[in-house]
C-alpha positions in Angstrom: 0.0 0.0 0.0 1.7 2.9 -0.9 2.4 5.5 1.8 -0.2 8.3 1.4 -2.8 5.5 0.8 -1.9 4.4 4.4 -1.8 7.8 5.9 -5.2 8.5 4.5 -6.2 5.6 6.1 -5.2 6.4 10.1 -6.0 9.9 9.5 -10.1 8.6 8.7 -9.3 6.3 11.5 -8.1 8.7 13.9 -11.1 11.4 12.9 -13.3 8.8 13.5 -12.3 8.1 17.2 -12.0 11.7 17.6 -16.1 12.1 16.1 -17.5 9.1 18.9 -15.4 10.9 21.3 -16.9 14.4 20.6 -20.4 12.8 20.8 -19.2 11.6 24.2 -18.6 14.9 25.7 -21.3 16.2 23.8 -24.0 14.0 25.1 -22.4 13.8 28.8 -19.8 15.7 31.0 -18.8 14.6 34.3 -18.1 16.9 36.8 -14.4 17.8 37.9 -13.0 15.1 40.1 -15.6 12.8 39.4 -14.8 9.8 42.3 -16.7 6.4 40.7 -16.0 5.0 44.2 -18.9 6.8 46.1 -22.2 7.6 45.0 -23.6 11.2 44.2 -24.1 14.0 46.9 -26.9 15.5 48.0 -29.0 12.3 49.4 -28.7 11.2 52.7 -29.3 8.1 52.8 -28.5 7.3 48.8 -31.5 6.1 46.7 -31.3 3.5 44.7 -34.6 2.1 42.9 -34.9 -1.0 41.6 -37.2 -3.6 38.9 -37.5 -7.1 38.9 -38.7 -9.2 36.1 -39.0 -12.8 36.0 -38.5 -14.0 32.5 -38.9 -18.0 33.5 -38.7 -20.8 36.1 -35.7 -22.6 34.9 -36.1 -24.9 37.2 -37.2 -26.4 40.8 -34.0 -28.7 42.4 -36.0 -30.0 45.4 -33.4 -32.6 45.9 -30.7 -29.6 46.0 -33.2 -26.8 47.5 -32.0 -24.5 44.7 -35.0 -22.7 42.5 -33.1 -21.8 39.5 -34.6 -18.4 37.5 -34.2 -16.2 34.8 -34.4 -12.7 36.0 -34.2 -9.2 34.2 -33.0 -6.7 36.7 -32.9 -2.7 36.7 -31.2 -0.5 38.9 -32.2 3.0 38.3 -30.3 6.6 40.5 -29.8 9.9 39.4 -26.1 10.8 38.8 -26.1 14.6 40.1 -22.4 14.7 38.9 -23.3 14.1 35.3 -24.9 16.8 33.0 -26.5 15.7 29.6 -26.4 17.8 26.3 -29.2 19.2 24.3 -29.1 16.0 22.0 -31.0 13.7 24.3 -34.6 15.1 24.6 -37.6 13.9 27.0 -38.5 10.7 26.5 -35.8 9.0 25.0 -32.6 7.2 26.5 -29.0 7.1 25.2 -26.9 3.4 25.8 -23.8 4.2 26.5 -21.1 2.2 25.0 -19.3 -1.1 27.3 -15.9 0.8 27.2 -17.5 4.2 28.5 -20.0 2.2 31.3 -17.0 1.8 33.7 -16.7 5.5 34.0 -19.8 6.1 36.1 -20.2 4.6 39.4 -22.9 2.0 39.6 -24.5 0.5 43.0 -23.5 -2.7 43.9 -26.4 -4.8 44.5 -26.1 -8.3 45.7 -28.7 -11.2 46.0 -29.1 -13.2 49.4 -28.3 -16.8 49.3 -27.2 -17.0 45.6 -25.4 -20.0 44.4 -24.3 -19.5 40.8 -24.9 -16.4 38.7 -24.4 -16.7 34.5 -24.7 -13.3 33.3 -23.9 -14.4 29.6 -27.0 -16.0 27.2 -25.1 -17.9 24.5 -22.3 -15.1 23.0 -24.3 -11.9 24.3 -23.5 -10.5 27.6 -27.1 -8.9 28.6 -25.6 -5.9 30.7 -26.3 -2.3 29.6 -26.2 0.8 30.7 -28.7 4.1 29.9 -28.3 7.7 30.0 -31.8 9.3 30.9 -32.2 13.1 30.6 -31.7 14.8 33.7 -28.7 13.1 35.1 -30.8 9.8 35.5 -29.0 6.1 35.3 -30.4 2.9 34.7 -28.0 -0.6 34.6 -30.2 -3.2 32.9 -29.0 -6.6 33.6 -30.4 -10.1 32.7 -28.9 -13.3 34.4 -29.7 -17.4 35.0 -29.4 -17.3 39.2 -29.5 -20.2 41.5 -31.0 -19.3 44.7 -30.7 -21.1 48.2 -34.2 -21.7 49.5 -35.5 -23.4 53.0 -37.9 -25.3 51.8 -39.2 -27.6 54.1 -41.0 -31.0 53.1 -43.1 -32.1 55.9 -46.5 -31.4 54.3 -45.3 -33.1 51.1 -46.9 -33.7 48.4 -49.8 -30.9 50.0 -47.0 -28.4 50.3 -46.4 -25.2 49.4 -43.0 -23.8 49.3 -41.5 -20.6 49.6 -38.4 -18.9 48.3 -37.3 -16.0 49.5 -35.0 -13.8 47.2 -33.2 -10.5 49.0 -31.3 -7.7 47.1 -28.8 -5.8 49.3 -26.5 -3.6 49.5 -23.9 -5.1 51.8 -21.0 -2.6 50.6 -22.7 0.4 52.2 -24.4 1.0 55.8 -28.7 1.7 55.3 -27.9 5.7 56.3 -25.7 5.7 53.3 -27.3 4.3 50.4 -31.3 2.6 50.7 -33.3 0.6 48.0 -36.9 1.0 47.2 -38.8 -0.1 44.5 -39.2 1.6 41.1 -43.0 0.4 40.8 -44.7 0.3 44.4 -47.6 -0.8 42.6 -46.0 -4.6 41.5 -42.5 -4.5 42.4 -41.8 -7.8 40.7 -43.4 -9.2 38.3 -43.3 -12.0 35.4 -41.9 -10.7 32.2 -44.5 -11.7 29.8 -47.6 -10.8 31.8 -46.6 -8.0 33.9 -50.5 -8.1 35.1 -50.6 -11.9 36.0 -50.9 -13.2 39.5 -49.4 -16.2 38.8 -47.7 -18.5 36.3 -48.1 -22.9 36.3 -45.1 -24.7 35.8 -45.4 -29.0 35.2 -45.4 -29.8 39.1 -45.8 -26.0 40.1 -48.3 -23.4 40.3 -45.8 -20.4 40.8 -47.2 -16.5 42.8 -44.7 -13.7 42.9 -45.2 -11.8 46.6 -43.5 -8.7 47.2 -42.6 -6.8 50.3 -43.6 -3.2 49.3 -41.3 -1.4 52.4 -37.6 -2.1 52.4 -35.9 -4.1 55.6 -33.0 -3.1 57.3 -31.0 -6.3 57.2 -27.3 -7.4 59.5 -24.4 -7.5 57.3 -21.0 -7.8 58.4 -20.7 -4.0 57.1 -23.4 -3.4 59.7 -26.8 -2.7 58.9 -27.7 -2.2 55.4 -30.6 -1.7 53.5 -32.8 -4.5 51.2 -35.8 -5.3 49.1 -37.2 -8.9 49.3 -39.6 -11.1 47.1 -41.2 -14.1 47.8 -41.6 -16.9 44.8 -44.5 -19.2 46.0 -44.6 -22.5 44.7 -48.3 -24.6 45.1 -47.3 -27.7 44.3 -49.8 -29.3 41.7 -51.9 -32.4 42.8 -53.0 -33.9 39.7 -49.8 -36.3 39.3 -49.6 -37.6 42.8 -53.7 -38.2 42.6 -52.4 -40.2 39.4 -49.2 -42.0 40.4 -50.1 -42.4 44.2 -53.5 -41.7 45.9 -55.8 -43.2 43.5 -53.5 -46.9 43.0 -52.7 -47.3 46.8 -56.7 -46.5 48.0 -57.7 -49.1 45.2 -55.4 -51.3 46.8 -57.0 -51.1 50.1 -60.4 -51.4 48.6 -59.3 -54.7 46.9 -58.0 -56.0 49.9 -61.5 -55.3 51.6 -62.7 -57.5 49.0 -61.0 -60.6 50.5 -63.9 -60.4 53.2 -66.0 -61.7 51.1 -64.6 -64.9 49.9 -65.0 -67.9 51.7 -62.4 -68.8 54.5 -61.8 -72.2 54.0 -60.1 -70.9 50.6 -57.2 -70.3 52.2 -54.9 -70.1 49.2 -56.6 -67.5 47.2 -57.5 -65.2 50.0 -53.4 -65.2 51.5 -52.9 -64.6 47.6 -55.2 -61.4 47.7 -54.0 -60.4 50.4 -50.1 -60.5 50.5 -50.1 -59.5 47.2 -51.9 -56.0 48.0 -49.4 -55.7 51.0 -46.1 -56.5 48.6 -47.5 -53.8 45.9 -48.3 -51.4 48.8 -44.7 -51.7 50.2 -43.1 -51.5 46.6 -44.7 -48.3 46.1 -43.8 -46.7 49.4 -40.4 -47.5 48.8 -40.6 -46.1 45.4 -41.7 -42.9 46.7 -39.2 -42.1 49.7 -36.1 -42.5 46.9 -37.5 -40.4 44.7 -39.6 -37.3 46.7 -37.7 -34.5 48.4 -35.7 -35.5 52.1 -37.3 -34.0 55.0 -36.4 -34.3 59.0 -39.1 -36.4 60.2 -42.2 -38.0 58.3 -44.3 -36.4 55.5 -47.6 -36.5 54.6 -46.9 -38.9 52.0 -45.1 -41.6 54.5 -48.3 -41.1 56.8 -50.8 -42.3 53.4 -48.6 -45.3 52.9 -48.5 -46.4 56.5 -52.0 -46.2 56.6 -53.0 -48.2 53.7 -50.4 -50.7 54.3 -52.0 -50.8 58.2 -55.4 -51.4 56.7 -54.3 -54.3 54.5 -52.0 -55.8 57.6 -54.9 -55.1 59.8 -57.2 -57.1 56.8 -54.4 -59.8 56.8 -54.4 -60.6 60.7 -58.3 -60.7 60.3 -58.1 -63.6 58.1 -55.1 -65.3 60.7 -57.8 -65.0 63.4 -60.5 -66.2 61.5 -58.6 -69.5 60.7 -57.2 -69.7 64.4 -60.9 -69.7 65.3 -61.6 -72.2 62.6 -58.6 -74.1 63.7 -59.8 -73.8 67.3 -63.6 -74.8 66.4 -62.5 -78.2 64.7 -60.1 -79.2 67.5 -63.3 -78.3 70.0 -65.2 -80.7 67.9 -63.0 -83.3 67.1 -62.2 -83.6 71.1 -66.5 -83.3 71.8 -66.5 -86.5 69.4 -63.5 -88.3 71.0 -65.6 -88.1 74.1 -68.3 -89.3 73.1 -67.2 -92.1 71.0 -65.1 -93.1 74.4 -68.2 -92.7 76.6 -70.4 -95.2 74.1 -67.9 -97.6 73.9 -67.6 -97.2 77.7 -71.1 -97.8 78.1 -71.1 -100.5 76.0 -68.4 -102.7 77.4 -70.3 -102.1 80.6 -73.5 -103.2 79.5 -71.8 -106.2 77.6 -70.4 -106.9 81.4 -73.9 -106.5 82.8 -75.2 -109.2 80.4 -72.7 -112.2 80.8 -73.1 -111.8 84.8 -77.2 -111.8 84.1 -76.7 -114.9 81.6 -74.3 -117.1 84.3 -76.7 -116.3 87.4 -79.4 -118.0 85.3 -77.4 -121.0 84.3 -76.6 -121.4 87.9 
């Protein structure tokens, strides 16, 4: 390339970092030593508003307690350091480029009990940051979270669990920087139907509760300030009617059937009846490795044990049926012993009576 081919070049180049640059300082200037370590003046304490979206349930780990999420999160201040040009008018918003973002200072805004945090969807990093006229910041951020929950099991499969999910600000005391809600009115909602009360998973039924007043939580900073939301899962009935309830009471109804066949069929009433018991037992075992661990007995252990008592209770029935049958015959058999020995007694005695009667009147 020859050389003023090249020069041309770097000199389009350079006048082209210079334009971006003058739309930079156009758009926004920063006031003279501009700290991004502390947040603007003039508020005491900070605000710092905030919108939650849930995009999806990714997923429920009940063996884990994790409740995995996709959540869109905004954190909106006003920058009283920053002045915006003319070319920004009401009503519209200017996204400031990745390499300019880390010049303003942004809140740092953590999540209670988070496990893993992806911030990147595929080859996109969802992180931007707008420029709102009149000094006015927003940081809109989408992530996959994993969130700790205490769920707790005993009621299962009538439960209904609850996760709770905290934003704080654990890098600054509560009378230095507080979070409140951008939109008293919902706080957090679901993405795609801002106005629903609730959204239904496979095994879920899923109700977003939010704490309108912010709490002032213990941090090892000391006291700082937080916003908390509750995801409600109602756990759905239909499959455990299916799968469980429903097989295991027909069970128990079949096993009332044995009462109606005749006892002295032994072999297909033990049949009926160990066979309900074995299937009962299979199930139960079946269902403790595969529902959630809980300290204690649930709900579901108490339904097992209680069929499987009914058909044990239908089984020792039958055993003291035959022990009374078995009884009865033995009664009998000894009634019929007696008598055949007190006939033949009789007999012999009368045979006695006769010979002495027949030698007295040959004498």
């Amino acid at each position: 390339m020859p050389t003023t081919q090249w020069l041309a070049a770097l000199c389009q180049f350079l006048g082209l970092l210079a334009l971006v640059e003058t739309t930079f300082v156009k758009n926004f200037t920063l006031a003279e030593g501009y700290d991004i370590q502390y947040p603007p003046p003039g508020y005491v304490p900070f605000p710092i508003k905030i919108k939650a979206e849930v995009m999806h349930i990714i997923n429920v780990r009940e063996l884990d307690f994790v409740l995995s999420l996709d959540l869109v999160v905004r954190h909106i201040w006003t920058e009283t350091r920053l002045q915006v040009g003319d070319s920004i008018k009401a009503g519209q918003r200017y996204l400031v480029r990745r390499e300019k973002a880390g010049l303003f200072w942004k809140p740092q805004v953590h999540l209670r009990n988070l496990m893993g945090y992806e911030q990147a969807h595929g080859s996109e990093d969802i992180s931007y940051l707008f420029v709102f006229p009149g000094g006015k910041l927003m940081v809109l951020e989408r992530a996959y979270m994993d969130i700790r929950c205490d769920f707790d099991f005993q009621l299962y499969p009538l439960d209904v669990q609850t996760c709770m999910i905290e934003f704080l600000l654990p890098m600054s005391r509560s009378d230095e920087e507080t979070l409140e809600w951008d939109d008293k009115r919902g706080g957090v909602t679901f993405y795609m139907q801002p106005a629903a009360k609730s959204s239904r998973l496979p095994k879920f039924r899923v109700q977003l509760v939010t704490c309108e007043e912010n709490y002032t939580t213990f941090h090892a900073a000391g006291n700082v300030s937080s916003l908390r939301f509750w995801v409600i899962l109602n756990r759905e009935l239909a499959n455990h009617m299916l799968e469980t309830y429903i097989p295991t009471g027909l069970f128990v109804v079949v096993s009332w059937g044995s009462f109606l066949v005749n006892p002295e069929v032994v072999p297909g009433r033990m049949v009926l009846l160990v066979t309900n018991l074995l299937s009962l037992i299979t199930l139960f075992e079946s269902s403790r490795s595969t529902s959630p661990p809980c300290v204690g007995v649930k709900s579901m252990d108490v339904w097992f044990l209680a069929c499987i008592s009914l058909v044990v209770l239908a089984l020792v029935e039958y055993c003291a049926i035959l022990y009374q049958m078995k009884q009865g015959q033995e009664t009998t058999t000894h009634t019929y012993c007696k008598l055949f020995t007190a006939s033949a007694e009789s007999g012999a005695a009368l045979g006695v009576d006769r010979d002495l009667e027949a030698s007295s009147d040959t004498q």
